[in-house]
C-alpha positions as CSV (number, residue, x, y, z in Angstrom):
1,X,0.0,0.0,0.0
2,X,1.4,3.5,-1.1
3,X,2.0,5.9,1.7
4,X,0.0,9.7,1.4
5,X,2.8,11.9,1.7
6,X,-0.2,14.6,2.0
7,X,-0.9,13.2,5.8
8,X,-0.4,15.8,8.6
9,X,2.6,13.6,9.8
10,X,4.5,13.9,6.7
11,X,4.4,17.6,6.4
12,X,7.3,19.7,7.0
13,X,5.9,23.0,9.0
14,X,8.6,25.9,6.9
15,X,7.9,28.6,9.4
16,X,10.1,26.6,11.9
17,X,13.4,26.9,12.0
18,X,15.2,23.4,11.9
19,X,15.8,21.7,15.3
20,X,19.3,22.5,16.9
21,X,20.9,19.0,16.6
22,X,24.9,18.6,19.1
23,X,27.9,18.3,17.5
24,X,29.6,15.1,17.8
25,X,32.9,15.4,20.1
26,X,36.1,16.3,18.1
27,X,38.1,12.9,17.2
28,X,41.7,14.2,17.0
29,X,43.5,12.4,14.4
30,X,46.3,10.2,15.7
31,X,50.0,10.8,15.0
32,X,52.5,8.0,14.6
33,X,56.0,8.8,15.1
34,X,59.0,6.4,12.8
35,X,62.3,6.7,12.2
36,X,64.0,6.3,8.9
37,X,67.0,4.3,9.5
38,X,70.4,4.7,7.4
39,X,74.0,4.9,7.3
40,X,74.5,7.6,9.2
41,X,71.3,8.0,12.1
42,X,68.1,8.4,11.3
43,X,65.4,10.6,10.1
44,X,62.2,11.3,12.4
45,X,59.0,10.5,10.3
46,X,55.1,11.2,11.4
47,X,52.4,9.0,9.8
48,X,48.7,10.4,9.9
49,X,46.4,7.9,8.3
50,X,43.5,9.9,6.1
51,X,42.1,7.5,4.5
52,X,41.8,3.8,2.6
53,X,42.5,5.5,-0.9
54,X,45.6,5.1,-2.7
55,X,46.4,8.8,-2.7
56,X,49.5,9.8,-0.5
57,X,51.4,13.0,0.1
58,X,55.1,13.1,1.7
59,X,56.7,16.5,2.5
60,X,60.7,17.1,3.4
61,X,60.7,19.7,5.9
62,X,63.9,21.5,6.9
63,X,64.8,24.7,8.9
64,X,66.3,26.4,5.5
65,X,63.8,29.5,5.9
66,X,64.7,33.5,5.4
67,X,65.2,33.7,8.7
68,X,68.5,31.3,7.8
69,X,69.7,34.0,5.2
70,X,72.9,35.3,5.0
71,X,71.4,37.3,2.1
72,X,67.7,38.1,1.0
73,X,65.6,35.3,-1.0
74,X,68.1,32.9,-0.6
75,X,65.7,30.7,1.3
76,X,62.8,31.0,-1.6
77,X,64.9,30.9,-4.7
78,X,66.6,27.9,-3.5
79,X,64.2,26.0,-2.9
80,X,62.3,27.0,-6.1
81,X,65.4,26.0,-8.1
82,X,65.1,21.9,-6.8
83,X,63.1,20.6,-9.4
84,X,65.2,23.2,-12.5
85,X,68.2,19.8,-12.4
86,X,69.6,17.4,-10.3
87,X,73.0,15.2,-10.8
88,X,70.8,13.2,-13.1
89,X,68.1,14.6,-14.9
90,X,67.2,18.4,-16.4
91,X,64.1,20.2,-15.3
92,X,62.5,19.0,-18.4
93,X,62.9,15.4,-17.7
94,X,61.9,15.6,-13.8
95,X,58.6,17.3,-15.0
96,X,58.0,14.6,-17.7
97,X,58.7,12.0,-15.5
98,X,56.1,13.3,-12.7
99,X,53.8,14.0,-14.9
100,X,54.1,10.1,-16.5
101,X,53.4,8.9,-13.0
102,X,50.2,11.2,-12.2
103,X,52.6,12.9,-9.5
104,X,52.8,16.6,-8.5
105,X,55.6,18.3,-6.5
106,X,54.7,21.0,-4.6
107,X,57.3,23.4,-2.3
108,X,57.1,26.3,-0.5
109,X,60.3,28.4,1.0
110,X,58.9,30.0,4.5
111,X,60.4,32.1,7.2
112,X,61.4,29.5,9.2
113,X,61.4,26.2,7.0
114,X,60.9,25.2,3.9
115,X,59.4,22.3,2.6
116,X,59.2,20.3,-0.6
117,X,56.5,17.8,-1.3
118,X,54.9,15.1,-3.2
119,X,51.5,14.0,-4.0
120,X,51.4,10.3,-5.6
121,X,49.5,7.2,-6.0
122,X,50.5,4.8,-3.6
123,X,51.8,2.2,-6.4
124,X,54.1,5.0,-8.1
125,X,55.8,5.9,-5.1
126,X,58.5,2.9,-5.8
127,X,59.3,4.9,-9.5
128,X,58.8,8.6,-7.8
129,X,60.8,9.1,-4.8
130,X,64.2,8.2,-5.5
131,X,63.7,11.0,-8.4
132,X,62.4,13.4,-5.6
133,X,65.3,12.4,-2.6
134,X,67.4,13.4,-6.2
135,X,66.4,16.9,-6.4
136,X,66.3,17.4,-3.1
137,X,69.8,16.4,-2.3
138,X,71.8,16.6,-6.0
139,X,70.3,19.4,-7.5
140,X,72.8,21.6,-9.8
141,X,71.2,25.7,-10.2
142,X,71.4,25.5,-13.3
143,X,71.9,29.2,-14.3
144,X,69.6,29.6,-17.1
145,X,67.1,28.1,-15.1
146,X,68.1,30.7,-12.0
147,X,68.2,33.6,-14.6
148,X,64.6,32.8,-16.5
149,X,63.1,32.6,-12.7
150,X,64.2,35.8,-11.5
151,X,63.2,37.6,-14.3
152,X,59.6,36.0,-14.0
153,X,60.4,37.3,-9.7
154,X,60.9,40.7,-11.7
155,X,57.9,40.9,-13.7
156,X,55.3,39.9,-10.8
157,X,57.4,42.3,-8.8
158,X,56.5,45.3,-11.7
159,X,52.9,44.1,-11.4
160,X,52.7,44.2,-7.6
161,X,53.8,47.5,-7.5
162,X,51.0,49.3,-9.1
163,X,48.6,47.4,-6.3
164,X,47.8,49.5,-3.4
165,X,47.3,46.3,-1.3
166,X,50.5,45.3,-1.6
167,X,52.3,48.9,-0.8
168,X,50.0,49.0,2.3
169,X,51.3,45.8,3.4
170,X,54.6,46.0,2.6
171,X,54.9,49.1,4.1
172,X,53.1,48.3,7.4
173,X,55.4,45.3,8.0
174,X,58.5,47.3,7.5
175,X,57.4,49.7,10.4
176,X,55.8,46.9,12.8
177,X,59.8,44.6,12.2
178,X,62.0,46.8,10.6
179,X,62.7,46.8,6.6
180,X,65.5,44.3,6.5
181,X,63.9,41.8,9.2
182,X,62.6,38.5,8.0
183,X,59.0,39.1,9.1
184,X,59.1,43.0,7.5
185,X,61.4,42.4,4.2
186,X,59.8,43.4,1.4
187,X,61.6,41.7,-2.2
188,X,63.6,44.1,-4.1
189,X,64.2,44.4,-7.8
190,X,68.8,44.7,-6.7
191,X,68.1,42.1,-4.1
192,X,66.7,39.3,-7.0
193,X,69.8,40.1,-9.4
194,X,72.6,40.0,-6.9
195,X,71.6,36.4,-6.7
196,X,74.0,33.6,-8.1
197,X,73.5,29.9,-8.6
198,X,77.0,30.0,-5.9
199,X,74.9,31.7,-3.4
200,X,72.3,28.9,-4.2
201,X,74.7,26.0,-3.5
202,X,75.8,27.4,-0.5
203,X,72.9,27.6,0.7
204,X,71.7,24.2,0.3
205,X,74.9,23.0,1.5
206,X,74.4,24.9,4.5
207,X,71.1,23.7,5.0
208,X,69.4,21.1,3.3
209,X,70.7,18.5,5.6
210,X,69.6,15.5,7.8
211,X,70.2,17.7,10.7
212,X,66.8,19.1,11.7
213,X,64.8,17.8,8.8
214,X,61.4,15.4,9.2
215,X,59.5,13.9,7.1
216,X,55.6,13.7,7.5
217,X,53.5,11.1,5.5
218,X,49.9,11.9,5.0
219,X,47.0,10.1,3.2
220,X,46.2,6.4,2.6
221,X,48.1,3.6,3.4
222,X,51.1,5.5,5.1
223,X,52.5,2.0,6.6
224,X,53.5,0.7,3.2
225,X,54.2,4.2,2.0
226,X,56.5,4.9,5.1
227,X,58.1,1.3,4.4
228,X,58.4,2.3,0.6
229,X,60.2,5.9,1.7
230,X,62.5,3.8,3.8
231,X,63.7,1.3,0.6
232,X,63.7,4.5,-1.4
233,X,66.1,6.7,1.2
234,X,69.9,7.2,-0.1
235,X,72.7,5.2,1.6
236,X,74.8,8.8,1.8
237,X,72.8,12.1,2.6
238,X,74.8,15.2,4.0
239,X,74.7,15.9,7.6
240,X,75.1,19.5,8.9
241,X,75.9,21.4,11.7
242,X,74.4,24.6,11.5
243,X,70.4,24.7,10.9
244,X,69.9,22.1,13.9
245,X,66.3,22.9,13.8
246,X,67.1,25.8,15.6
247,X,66.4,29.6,15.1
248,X,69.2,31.6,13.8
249,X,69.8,35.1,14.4
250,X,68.3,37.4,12.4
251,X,70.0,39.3,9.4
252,X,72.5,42.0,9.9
253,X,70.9,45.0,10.7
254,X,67.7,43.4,11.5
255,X,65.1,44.2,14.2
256,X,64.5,41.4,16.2
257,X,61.1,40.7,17.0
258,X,61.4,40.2,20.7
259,X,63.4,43.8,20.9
260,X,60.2,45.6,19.3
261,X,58.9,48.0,22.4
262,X,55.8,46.2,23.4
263,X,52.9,48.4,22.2
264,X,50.5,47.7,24.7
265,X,52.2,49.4,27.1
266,X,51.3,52.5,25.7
267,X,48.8,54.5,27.7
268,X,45.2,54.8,26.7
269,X,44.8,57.9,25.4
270,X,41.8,57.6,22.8
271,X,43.8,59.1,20.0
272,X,43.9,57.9,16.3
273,X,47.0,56.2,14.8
274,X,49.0,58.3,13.0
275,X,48.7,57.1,9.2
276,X,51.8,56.8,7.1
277,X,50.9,57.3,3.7
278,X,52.2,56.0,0.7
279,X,52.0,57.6,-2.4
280,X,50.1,56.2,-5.5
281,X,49.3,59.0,-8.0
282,X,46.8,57.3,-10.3
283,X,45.6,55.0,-7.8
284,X,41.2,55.1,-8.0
285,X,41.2,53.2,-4.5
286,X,42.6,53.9,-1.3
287,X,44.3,51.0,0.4
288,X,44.4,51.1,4.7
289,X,46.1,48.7,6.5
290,X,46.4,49.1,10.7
291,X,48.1,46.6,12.5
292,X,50.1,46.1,15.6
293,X,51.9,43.3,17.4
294,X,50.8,40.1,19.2
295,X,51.1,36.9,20.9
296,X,51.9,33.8,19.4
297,X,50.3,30.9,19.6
298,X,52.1,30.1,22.6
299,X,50.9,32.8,24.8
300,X,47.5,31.8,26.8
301,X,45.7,34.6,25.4
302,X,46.2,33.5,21.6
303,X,42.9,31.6,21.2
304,X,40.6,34.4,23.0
305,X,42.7,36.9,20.8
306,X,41.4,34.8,18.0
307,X,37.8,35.0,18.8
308,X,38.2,38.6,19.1
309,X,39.4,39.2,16.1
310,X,37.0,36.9,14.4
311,X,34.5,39.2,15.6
312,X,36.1,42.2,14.8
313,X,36.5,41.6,11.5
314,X,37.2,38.1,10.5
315,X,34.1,36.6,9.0
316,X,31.7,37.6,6.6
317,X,29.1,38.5,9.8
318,X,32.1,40.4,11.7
319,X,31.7,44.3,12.5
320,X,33.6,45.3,10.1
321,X,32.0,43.5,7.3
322,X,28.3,44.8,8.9
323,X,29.1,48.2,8.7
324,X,32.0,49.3,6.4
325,X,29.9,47.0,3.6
326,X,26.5,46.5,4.7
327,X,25.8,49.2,6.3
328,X,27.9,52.4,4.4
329,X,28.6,50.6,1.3
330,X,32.4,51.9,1.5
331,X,33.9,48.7,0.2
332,X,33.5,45.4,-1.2
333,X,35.6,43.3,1.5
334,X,37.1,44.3,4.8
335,X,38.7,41.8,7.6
336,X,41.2,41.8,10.6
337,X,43.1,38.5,11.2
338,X,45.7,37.0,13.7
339,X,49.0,36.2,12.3
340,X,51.5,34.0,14.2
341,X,55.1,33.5,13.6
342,X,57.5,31.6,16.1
343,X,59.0,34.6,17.6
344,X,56.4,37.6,17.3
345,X,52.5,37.3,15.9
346,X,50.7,40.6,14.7
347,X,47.1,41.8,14.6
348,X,46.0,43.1,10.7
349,X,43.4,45.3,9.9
350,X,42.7,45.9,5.6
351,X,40.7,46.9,3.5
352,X,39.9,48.6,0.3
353,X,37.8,51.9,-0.5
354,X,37.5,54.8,-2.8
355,X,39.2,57.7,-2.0
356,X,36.0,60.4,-1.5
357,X,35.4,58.1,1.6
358,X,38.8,57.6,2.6
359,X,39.0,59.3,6.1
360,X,35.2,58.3,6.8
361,X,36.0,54.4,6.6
362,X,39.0,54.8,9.0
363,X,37.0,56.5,11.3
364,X,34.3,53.5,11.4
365,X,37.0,51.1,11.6
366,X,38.2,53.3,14.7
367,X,34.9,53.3,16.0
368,X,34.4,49.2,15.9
369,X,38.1,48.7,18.1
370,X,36.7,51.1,20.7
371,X,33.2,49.7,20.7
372,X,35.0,46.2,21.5
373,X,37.2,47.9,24.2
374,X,34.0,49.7,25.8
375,X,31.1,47.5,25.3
376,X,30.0,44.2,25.9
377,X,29.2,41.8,23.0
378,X,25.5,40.7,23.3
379,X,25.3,36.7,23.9
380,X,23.5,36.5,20.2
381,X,27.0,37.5,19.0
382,X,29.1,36.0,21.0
383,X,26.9,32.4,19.9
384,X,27.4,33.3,16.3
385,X,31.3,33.6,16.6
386,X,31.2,30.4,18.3
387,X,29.6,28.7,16.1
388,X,31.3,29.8,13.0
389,X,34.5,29.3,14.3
390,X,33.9,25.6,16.0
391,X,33.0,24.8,12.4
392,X,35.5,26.2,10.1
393,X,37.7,24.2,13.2
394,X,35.8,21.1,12.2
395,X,36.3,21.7,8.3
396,X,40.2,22.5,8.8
397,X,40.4,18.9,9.6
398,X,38.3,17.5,6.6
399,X,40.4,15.5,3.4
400,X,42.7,13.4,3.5
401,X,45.6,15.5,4.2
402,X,44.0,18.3,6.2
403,X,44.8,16.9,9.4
404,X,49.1,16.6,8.2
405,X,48.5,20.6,7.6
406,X,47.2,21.5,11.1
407,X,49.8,19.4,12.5
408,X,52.4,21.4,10.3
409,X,50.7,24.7,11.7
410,X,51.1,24.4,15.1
411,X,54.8,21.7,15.6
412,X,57.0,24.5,14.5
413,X,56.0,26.2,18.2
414,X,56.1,23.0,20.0
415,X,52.6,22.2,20.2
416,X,50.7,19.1,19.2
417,X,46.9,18.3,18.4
418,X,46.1,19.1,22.1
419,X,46.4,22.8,21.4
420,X,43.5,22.1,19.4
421,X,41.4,20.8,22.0
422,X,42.8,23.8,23.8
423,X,41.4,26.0,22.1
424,X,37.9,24.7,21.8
425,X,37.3,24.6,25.4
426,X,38.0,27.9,25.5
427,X,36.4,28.6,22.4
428,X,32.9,27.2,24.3
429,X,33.7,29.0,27.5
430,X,34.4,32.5,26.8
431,X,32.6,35.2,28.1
432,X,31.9,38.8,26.3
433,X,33.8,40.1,29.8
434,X,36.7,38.6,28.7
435,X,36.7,39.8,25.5
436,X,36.5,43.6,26.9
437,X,39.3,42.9,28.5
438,X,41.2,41.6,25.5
439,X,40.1,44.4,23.2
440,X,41.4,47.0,26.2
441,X,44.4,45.1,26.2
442,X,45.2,44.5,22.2
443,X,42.6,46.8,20.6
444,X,43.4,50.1,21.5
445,X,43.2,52.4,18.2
446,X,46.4,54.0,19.9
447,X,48.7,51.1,20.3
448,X,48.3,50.3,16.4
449,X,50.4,51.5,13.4
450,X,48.3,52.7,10.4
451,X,48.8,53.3,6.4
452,X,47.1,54.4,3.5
453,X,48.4,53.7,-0.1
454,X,46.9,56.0,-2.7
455,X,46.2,58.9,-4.1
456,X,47.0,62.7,-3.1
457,X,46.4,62.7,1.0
458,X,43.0,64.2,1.6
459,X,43.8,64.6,5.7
C-alpha cells in the first residue's frame, strides 16, 4: 500500500526553524612517530592515516627559511630552483617523469622552513621518490634556469607595485619589524639580481641537511608508504651542523622581534593612529592597512585573541564586514586576522575603498576597536562567533591530508593536536567580559600603526 505523503505527519511546517541537533565530540587524528633508518642516524617521520584511498602525500621539511639568510631570498629561490636539475636529470625530464606517473611536486620556502613535497599514488611511489630524494639532495642551479626565474620574480614584482594592497602591506610590516627583518622584508628588484647559482649551492649545502629535517607522510596507506620511503632513502645524505632545527639570528641589521617596544604598554589615550601614507598617484582606490603586534600561539591569550578578532572583522558576519559593507557601502571586502610566527605574531586590519570616503572608513574602523574595548558583546553574537569558528575548526580537519597541515601549523612552536582541544574549550567558555578585557588590552586604536596607499592625501 502506497504511503500519502499529504498526511499531517509527513508535512514539513517551513515557518520553523530546523531543530538544533549537538555536534559530535572532536576525534583528533592520531600521529604515529618512525624513524627512517640509514647509514648515518636516522630521520624522524610522522604518519597520519587519512584514508583507505591510494592517494598519499610526503613532505621534506627542513629549517632552511629566510630567517636562515645570509642574504635576501636565498631561502625561496633555492628552494624553487630543486626541481630546475639534479646530478641526473634536467628540469625538463623531472617534470616529464612526474607528470608520466600522475605525481605533483609542490614546495614552498617559508620564514622558518621550507618544505618540498609530493602527492602520488601509492603504487608509483617505488618509481617517484628516488627521483624526488634526487632533487632534493643533488640538485645543480642551473643558471639559465636561475636567470629565467628571477626575471619571472621581476615581472610579478612590476605588477605588484602598481597594487595599493600590496604597498599598504609592505609598508606596514617594514614599520611593525623593521625593513631588512625577516617578518618586515619586502623583495627588491637589486636584491633578486645579486643572486648567483653559488649563493644557491651554498645555501643548500648549509642547509638542506639531515640535521633538523622530518618527514611527514599523509593520506592512505602510510604503513606501506612509510616502508616504501624507507627502501627509497639514499645510503649517503649530508649531515650539517648549523640549521639544527634551531632559530638563527636574524639578518645584519635586523630588528628582532622580541626587541620591538611592546605596544601595549602605551597609555590609553583615545587618539587615532597616525597614518603613514604611501603615495600612489593614479591610484582610484585607497588602500588602509592598521596593524600592531601580538602573541603567538604560545601565549595563553592567543585563542581568545582569535575569537576577538574573528569578531572584529574576520568573518563575513564580523563588525567590520556589517558596517563598512553592509551598512555604508564603502567597500566590497574588509577583515582583521591573527598572524603567528614563532617569535612575534601581529594583529591586521585591511581593507579597500574609494578615496572620496577615505577618512570616513578609517574613522568607522576606529569606531568598531573602541566599541569592543567599551562595550560588551550581546550573547547572540558571542553564539554566532562560536559557532562559525567551531565549524571552520571542524572543516580544517576535513580530506585526507587536512589533518598533516594542522599538525604542520602548530609543531614548529612546539605544540601538538592538544592545542586544538585547547582552544575549543576555550572557544565554548568564553565570556563577552573577557573579550572587553582583551580588546582593552590589544585593541586600542592608539597602540596600532596605520597606512594608507593611494592617491594625493585628503587629511
Amino acid at each position: 500500500m502506497t504511503e500519502d505523503i499529504n498526511q499531517p505527519s509527513k508535512i514539513i511546517d517551513r515557518s520553523q526553524p530546523p531543530r538544533n541537533m549537538p555536534l559530535p565530540e572532536m576525534v583528533w587524528p592520531g600521529v604515529e612517530h618512525h624513524l627512517i633508518e640509514w647509514a648515518g642516524g636516522h630521520i624522524p617521520v610522522d604518519l597520519i592515516e587519512g584514508g583507505g584511498h591510494d592517494l598519499v602525500r610526503i613532505e621534506w621539511q627542513f629549517p632552511a627559511g629566510s630567517w636562515h639568510e645570509s642574504k635576501p631570498l636565498l631561502a625561496s629561490l633555492t628552494n624553487r630552483m630543486l626541481q630546475e636539475g639534479s646530478v641526473g636529470h634536467n628540469s625538463k625530464q623531472i617534470a616529464e617523469k612526474l607528470d608520466y606517473y600522475g605525481a605533483y611536486l609542490h614546495h614552498e620556502g617559508g620564514v622558518h622552513r621550507s618544505m618540498v613535497g609530493v602527492y602520488s599514488l601509492g603504487k608509483h611511489l617505488e618509481a617517484v621518490l628516488p627521483l624526488v630524494w634526487e632533487l632534493i639532495f643533488q640538485p645543480t642551479f642551473p643558471e639559465h634556469e636561475l636567470m629565467t626565474t628571477i626575471q619571472n620574480r621581476l615581472q610579478e614584482l612590476s605588477v605588484s607595485r602598481n597594487k595599493v594592497s600590496v604597498l599598504s602591506r609592505n609598508r606596514l610590516m617594514g614599520l611593525l619589524f623593521g625593513e631588512q627583518h625577516p617578518y618586515g622584508y619586502s623583495t627588491r628588484e637589486e636584491d633578486l639580481l645579486s643572486v648567483t647559482a653559488q649563493d644557491l649551492h651554498a645555501f643548500h649545502q648549509q642547509f638542506y641537511t639531515v640535521d633538523g629535517l622530518r618527514l611527514v607522510v599523509a593520506g592512505g596507506h602510510t604503513h606501506e608508504a612509510f616502508r616504501k620511503l624507507q627502501r627509497s632513502c639514499p645510503t649517503s645524505l649530508p649531515q650539517g651542523t648549523s640549521a639544527s632545527g634551531g632559530i638563527h639570528p636574524a639578518p645584519s641589521g635586523g630588528i628582532h622581534p622580541a626587541s620591538h617596544p611592546p605596544l601595549e604598554s602605551a597609555p590609553h589615550s583615545g587618539n587615532l593612529p597616525n597614518w603613514q601614507r604611501v603615495e600612489k598617484a593614479e591610484a582610484t582606490q585607497h588602500a588602509l592597512r592598521l596593524g600592531r603586534t601580538a602573541p603567538t600561539r604560545t601565549h595563553p591569550d592567543y585563542p581568545a585573541l582569535e575569537v576577538l578578532i574573528t569578531l572584529l572583522g574576520g568573518y563575513f558576519g564580523s563588525r567590520l564586514m556589517k558596517n563598512l559593507r553592509e551598512d555604508k557601502g564603502y567597500t566590497y571586502g574588509v577583515g582583521a586576522a591573527l598572524h603567528s610566527r614563532l617569535m612575534s605574531g601581529w594583529i591586521s586590519i585591511s581593507t579597500e575603498v574609494g578615496a572620496a570616503v577615505d577618512l570616513d572608513a578609517r574613522s568607522e574602523i576606529i569606531h568598531e576597536m573602541n566599541r569592543l574595548c567599551d562595550e560588551l558583546v550581546t550573547p547572540e553574537e558571542l553564539n554566532r562567533v562560536r559557532a562559525y569558528l567551531e565549524g571552520s575548526l571542524r572543516s580544517a580537519f576535513e580530506g585526507p591530508f587536512s589533518p598533516a597541515d594542522r599538525l604542520s601549523d602548530v609543531q614548529v612552536f612546539g605544540l601538538d593536536f592538544s592545542y586544538y582541544q585547547r582552544y575549543l574549550e576555550v572557544l565554548r567558555n568564553i565570556q563577552a567580559t573577557q573579550l572587553k578585557e582583551l580588546a582593552a588590552t590589544y585593541l586600542r586604536p592608539d597602540t596600532f600603526i596605520a597606512v594608507v596607499a593611494g592617491g594625493t592625501a585628503t587629511d
